[in-house]
Each structure stands twice: as structure tokens, then as C-alpha cells.
C-alpha positions as CSV (number, residue, x, y, z in Angstrom):
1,X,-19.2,12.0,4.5
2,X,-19.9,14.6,1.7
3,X,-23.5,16.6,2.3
4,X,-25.5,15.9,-1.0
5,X,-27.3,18.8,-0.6
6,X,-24.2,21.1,-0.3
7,X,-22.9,19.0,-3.5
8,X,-26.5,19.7,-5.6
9,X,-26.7,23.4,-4.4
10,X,-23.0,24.0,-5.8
11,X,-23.8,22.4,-9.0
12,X,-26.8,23.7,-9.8
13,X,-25.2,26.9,-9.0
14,X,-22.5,26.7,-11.8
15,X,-24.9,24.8,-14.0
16,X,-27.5,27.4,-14.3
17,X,-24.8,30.5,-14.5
18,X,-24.7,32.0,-17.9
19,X,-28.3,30.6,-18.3
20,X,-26.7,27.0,-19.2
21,X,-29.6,24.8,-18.4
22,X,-31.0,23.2,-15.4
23,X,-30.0,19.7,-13.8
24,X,-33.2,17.7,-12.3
25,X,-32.5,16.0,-9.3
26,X,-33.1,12.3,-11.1
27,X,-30.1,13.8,-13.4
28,X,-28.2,14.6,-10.4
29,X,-28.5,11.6,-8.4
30,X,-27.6,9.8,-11.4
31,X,-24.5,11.9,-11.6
32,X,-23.9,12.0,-8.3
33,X,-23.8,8.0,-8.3
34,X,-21.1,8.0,-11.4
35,X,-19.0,10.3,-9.8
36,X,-18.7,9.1,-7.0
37,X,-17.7,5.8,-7.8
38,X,-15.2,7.1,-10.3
39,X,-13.8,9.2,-7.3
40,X,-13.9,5.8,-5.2
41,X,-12.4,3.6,-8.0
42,X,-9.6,6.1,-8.7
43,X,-8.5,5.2,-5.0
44,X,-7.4,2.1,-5.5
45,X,-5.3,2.8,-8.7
46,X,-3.3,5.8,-7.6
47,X,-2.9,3.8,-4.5
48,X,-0.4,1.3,-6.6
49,X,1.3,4.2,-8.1
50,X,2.1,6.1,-4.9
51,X,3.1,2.9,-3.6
52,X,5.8,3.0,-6.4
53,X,7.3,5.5,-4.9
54,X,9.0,7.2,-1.6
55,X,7.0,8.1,1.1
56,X,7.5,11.6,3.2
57,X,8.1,12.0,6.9
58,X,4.9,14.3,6.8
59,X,1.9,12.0,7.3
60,X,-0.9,14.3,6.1
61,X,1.5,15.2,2.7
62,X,2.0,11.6,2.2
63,X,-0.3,10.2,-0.8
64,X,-0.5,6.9,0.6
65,X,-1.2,7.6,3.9
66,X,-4.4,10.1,1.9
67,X,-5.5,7.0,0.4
68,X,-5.3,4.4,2.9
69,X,-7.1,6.6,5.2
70,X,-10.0,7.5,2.5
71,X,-10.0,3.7,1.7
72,X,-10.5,2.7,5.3
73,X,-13.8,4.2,5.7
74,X,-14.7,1.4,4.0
75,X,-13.4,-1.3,5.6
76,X,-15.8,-4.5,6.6
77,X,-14.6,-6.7,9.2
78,X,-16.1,-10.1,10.1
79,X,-18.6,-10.0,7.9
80,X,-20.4,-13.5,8.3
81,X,-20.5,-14.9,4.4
82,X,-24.2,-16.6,3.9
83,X,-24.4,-20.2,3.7
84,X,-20.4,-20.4,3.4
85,X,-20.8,-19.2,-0.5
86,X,-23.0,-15.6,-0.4
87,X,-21.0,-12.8,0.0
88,X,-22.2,-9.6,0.9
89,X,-24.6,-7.5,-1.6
90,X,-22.1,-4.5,-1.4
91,X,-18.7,-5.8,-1.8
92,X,-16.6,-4.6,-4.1
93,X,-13.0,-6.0,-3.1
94,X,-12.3,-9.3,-1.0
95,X,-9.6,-9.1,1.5
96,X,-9.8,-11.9,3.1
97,X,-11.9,-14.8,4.0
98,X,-12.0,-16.8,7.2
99,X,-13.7,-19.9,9.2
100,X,-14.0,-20.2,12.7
101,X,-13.9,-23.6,14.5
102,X,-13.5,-24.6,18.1
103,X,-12.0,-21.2,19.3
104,X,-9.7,-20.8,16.6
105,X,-9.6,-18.7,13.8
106,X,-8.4,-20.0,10.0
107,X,-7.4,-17.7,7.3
108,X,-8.0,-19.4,3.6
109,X,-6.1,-18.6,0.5
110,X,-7.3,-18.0,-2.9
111,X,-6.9,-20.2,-5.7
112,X,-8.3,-20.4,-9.2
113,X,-10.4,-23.2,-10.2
114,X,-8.2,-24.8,-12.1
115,X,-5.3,-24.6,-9.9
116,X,-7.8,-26.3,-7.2
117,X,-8.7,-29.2,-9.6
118,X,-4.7,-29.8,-10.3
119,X,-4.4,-29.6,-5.8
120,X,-7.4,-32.2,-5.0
121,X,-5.3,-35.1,-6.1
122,X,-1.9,-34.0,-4.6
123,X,-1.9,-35.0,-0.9
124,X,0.7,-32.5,-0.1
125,X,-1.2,-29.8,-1.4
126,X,-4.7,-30.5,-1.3
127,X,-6.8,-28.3,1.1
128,X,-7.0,-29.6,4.4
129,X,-8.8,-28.1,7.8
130,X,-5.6,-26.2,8.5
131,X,-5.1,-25.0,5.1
132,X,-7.8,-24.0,3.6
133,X,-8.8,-22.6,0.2
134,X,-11.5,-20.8,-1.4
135,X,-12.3,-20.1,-5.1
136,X,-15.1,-18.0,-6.9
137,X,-18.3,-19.2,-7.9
138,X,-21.7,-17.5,-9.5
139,X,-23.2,-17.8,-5.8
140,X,-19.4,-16.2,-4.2
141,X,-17.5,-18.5,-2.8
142,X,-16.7,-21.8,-1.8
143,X,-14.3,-22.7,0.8
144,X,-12.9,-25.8,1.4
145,X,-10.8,-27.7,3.8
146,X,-11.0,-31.4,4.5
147,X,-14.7,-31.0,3.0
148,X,-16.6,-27.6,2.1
149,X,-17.6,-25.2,4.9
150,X,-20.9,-23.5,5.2
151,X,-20.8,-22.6,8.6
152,X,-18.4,-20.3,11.0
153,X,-17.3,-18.6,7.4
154,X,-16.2,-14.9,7.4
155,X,-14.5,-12.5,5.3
156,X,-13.2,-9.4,5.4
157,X,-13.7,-6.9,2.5
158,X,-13.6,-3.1,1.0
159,X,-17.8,-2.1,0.5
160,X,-18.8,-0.7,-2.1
161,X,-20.0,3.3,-1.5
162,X,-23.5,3.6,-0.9
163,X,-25.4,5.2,-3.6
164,X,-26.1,8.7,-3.1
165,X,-30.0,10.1,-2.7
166,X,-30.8,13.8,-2.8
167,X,-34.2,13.5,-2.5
168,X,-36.8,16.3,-2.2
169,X,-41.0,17.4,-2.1
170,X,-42.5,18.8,-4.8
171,X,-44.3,22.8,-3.7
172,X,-46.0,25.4,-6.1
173,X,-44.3,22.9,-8.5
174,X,-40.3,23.3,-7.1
175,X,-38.5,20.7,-5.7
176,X,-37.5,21.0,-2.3
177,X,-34.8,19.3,-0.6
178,X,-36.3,16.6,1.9
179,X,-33.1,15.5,4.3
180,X,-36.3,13.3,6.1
181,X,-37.0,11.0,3.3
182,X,-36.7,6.8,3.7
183,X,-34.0,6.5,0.7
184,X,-31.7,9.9,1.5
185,X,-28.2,9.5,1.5
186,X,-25.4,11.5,1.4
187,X,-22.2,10.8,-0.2
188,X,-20.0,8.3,1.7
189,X,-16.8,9.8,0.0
190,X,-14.3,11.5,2.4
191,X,-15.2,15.0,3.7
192,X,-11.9,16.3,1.1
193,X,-13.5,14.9,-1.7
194,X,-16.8,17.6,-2.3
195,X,-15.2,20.0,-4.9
196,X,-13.8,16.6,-6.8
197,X,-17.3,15.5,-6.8
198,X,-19.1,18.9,-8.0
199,X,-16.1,18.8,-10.7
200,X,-17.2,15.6,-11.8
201,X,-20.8,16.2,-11.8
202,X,-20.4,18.9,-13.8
203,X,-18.7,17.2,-16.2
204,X,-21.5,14.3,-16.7
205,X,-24.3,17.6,-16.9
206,X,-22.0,19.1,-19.6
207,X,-22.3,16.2,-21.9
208,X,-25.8,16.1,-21.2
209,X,-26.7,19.4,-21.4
210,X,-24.6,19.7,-24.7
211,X,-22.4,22.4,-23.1
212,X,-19.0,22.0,-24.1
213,X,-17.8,24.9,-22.2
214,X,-18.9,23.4,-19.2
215,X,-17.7,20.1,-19.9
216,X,-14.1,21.3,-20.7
217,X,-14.3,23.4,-18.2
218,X,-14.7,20.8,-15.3
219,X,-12.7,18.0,-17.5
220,X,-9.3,20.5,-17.4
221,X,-10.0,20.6,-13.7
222,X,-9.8,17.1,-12.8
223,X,-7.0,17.1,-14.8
224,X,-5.0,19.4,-13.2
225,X,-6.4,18.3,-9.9
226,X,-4.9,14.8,-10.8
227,X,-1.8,15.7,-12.3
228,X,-1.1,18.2,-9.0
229,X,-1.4,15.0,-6.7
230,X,1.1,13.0,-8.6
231,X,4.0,16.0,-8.8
């Protein structure tokens, strides 16, 4: 977890140095949302490069290992699916998706919809209790087996990160950071990941606040910051 407050702080900080304008906290958390999930979404793609690639005997120098750990935060496990088709409000990548009947534990695998039309009339293929398949539908899944299930249906999946809240009072017309509030939340990113974030953030205020400088400035950054993990 990333402190939001730590995160606004720094940015306002370099925002406002050189008299470059000032960031209000709606403009932040909406920064603070993109950035994260940029950050987040990056994970997954320099995860299948790294995986191109050897590995080190040094676990906390091993780019893969990073990942995998940063990923793992979050990690949902037996997450009932609603109705056998809902799937949960904050997924963002499937792993897997199960049903449970009489004490045992059945693992589906995903087909297209086509593929399943072309299986229900092949008796050696067609889904069965013991094989099971699901496909993707506007509701989120179907899975079927000798008939559809909508019970006992489970799935395991990557969440997406929660979206970030740095929310505040207003006194003698200043905003104040609250930490107490209902919808306050910090960033879910790994603990590593705050100067990435302010980077980022301060590349979204440069565009808005028509700075170029400031823009460039924290653009070159990620750059480098990305080009250093991949040497």
C-alpha cells in the first residue's frame, strides 16, 4: 500500500515549485486513479517480456519474481461467481473458474462460443460433469457440464486496484486532508511503487496545467525508469 496523502503532498510539492500552478484534489484523485492503473496494467506486460528471458539466482534482482510478487497482492481466491454467470464487480483478469459438487472440486476450461456450438454435437468432446467448460457472456459466464451450473460455481481471478480517494475538509477555505472519511483510500499499488506514481501524476497535471516542462520532465523519467528495469 502507497499513502495517498504522502503521494498528494509530493506532488503538490513539485507542482507548485517555480509557481507552476496548483493541482485540486478532484484533479488529483483523478490522476491518481489513471496512474495507478497504468502502473498496475504495465505489470502484466513486462511480466511476458521478463518471462522471455533468463532468470537470476538473486530473488529480489529477479524481474519476475518483482512482478509476480506485486501482482499477487491481488490475487482473489474462491470467489463464489453469482448465480453461476455474475462475476465479481472488480475483476480484471480470470484465472480460473470452478464448481464444487459432492466433495469434489472441478476445474472448467475456457472455450469460445463458437468452438462450444461446434462441441455440443460431438459426444466425445461435448462438456460433460467431469469436463466442464465455460464461455463469456454480457452477464460473465456460463458454465456447463452435463447441463449449466448456477450453483457451487467459483473462480479465481486478479482484482482490479481499488480506486484511490484523498479526501479532505474544507477550513478558512483550504482543504485539509481527512484520513477519517467514508470513501478514503490509499493506493493499493506495492509500497516500491510511490515515486512511479508521483512521476506519473505529474505527468497527467503537466498536460493539464499546460506545462510542458513539467510534462517532459516526469515523461523522461518514466522512461528511463522503464528502460533501467529492462537492461
Amino acid at each position: 500500500m502507497v499513502n495517498i496523502n504522502t503521494v498528494y503532498q509530493t506532488v503538490l510539492a513539485l507542482a507548485n515549485k517555480e509557481q507552476r500552478g496548483y493541482i485540486t484534489p478532484q484533479e488529483f484523485n483523478l490522476f491518481a486513479n489513471q496512474a495507478q492503473m497504468s502502473i498496475f496494467e504495465q505489470y502484466f506486460y513486462d511480466l511476458n517480456q521478463f518471462l522471455r528471458v533468463p532468470g537470476n539466482n538473486t530473488a529480489y534482482a529477479d524481474m519476475v519474481d518483482l512482478l509476480e510478487e506485486k501482482i499477487s497482492n491481488f490475487e482473489q481466491t474462491n470467489t463464489a461467481v453469482g448465480s453461476g454467470t455474475v462475476l465479481p464487480s472488480n475483476l480484471y483478469k480470470l484465472q480460473q473458474v470452478q464448481w464444487a459438487n459432492a466433495g469434489k472440486i472441478y476445474t472448467a476450461e475456457y472455450v469460445d462460443r463458437k468452438t462450444f456450438l461446434q462441441m455440443r454435437g460431438v459426444a466425445l468432446v461435448k462438456p460433460t460433469d467431469t469436463k466442464l467448460i465455460y464461455i463469456r457472456n454480457k452477464y460473465g459466464i456460463a458454465v456447463i457440464g452435463d447441463d449449466q451450473k448456477t450453483v457451487g460455481v467459483t473462480c479465481n481471478y486478479i482484482s482490479k486496484p481499488s480506486i484511490p480517494s484523498w479526501t479532505y475538509v474544507v477550513v478558512n477555505k483550504k482543504a485539509l486532508y481527512n484520513a477519517n472519511a467514508a470513501d478514503h483510500e490509499h493506493f493499493d499499488l506495492h509500497e516500491s511503487e510511490q515515486t512511479e506514481l508521483v512521476t506519473r501524476i505529474l505527468a497527467l497535471a503537466g498536460i493539464t496545467l499546460k506545462d510542458n516542462s513539467l510534462f517532459q520532465i516526469a515523461s523522461s523519467q518514466t522512461n528511463s525508469q522503464i528502460q533501467q528495469q529492462k537492461q
